[in-house]
C-alpha positions in Angstrom: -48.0 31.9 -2.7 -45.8 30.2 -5.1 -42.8 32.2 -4.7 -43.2 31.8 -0.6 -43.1 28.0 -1.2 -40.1 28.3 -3.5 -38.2 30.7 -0.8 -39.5 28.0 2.0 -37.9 25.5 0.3 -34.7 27.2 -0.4 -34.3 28.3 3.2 -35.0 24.2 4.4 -32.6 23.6 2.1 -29.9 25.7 3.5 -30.7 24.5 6.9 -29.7 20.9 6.0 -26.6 21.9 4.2 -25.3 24.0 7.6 -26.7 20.5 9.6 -24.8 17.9 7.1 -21.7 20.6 7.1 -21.9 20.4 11.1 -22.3 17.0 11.3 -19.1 16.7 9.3 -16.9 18.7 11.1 -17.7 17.1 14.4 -17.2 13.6 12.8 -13.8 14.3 11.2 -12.7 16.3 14.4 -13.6 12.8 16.8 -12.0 10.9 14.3 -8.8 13.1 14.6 -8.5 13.6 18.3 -8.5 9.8 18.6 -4.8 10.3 18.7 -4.0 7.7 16.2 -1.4 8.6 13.0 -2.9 6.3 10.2 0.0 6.4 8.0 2.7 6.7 10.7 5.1 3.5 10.9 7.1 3.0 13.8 10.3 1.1 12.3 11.4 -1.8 13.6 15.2 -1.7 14.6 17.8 -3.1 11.6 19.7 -6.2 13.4 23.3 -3.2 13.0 21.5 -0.8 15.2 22.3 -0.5 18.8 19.6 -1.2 21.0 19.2 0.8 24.4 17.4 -0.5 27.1 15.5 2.0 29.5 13.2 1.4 32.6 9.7 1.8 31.5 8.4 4.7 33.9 11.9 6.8 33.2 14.3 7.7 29.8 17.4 9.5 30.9 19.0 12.3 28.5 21.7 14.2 28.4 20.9 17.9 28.6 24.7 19.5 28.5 28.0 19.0 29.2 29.7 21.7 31.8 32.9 23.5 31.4 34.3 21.2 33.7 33.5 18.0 31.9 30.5 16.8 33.8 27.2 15.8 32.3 24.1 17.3 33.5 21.6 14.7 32.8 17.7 15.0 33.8 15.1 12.0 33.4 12.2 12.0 31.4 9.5 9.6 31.4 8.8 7.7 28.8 4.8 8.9 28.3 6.4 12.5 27.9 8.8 11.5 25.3 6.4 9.7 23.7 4.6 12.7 23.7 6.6 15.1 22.3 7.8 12.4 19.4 3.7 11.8 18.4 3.6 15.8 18.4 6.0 15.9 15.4 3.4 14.2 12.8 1.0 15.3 11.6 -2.7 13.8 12.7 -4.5 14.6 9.6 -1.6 12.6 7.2 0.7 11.3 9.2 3.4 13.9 7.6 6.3 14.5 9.3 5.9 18.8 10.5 9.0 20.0 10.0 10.6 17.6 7.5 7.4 18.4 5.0 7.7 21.7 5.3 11.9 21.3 4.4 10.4 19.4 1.3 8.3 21.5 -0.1 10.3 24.7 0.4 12.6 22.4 -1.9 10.9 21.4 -4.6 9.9 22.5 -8.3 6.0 23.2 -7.4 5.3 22.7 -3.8 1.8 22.7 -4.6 2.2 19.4 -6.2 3.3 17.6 -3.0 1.8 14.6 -2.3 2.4 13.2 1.2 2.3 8.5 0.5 4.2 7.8 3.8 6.3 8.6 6.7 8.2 6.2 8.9 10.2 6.6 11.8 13.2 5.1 14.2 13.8 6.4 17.7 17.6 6.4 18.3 17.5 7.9 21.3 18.4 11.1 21.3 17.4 11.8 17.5 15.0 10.4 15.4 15.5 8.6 11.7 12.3 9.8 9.5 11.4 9.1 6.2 9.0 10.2 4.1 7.5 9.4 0.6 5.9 11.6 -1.3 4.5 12.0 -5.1 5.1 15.6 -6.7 6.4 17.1 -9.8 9.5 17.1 -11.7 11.1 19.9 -13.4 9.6 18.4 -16.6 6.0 18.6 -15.0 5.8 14.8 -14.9 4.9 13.4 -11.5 7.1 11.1 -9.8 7.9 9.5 -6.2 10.7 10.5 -4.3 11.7 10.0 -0.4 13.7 12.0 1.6 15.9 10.2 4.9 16.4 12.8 7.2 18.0 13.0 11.0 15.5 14.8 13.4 15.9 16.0 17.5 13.2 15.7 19.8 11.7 18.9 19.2 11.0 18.4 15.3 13.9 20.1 14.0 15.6 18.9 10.9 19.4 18.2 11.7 20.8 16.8 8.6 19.6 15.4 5.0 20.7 11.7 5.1 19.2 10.6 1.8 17.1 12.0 -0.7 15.8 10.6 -4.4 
């Protein structure tokens, strides 16, 4: 009688930890698919940087230019490059893909890496990111550094602009 109380208890006990565990998930995966980047900064354009103006509904890029000189240029709107932009960074910490992934492929002990921040100017057709981040040095001491780097509109890393 004892032991069947003891086994009761164990199995009620499991039950909650599979109804607290659930409960979590589906709390953590609304708060996630609210489409908001916590630690995702939108810069504010430096007073140097050229500032292009675009119609609200449509952004117009340039796709190509053809052998005989011409531009092929095809409109986007602006909810769609938004889009693919948001689609970069990372929901969970705001991280930059692509650009974390350069980092950490980089670095002494990737599994140190630490993401603080990321921050972000649209240039049109490139983006400016930069991200801080904690991780080791080569003497095993842990330090910040940031890395500047110039990103296209799908994510993909063009050039290191600054690093420390």
């Amino acid at each position: 009688m004892l032991e069947e109380q003891k086994l009761q208890k164990k199995k009620a006990k499991k039950r909650m930890l599979w109804i607290i565990g659930i409960a979590a998930f589906v709390i953590i995966a609304a708060l996630s698919d609210q489409g908001s980047h916590p630690k995702v900064k939108k810069e504010q354009p430096h007073i140097n940087d050229k500032i292009e103006k675009h119609t609200p509904q449509e952004s117009l890029t340039t796709d190509s230019i053809n052998a005989d000189g011409t531009v092929t240029v095809t409109e986007e709107s602006a909810e769609d490059r938004q889009e693919k932009i948001k689609y970069q960074f990372s929901p969970w910490s705001g991280a930059h893909i692509k650009l974390e992934r350069y980092i950490k492929g980089n670095m002494n002990d990737p599994d140190s890496y630490e993401h603080i921040e990321t921050t972000y100017s649209d240039k049109g057709s490139y983006l400016i990111v930069v991200t801080k981040f904690r991780g080791k040095n080569s003497f095993g001491g842990k330090v910040i550094n940031y890395v500047k780097a110039k990103v296209d509109l799908d994510g993909n890393v063009i050039k290191i602009i600054d690093n420390e």
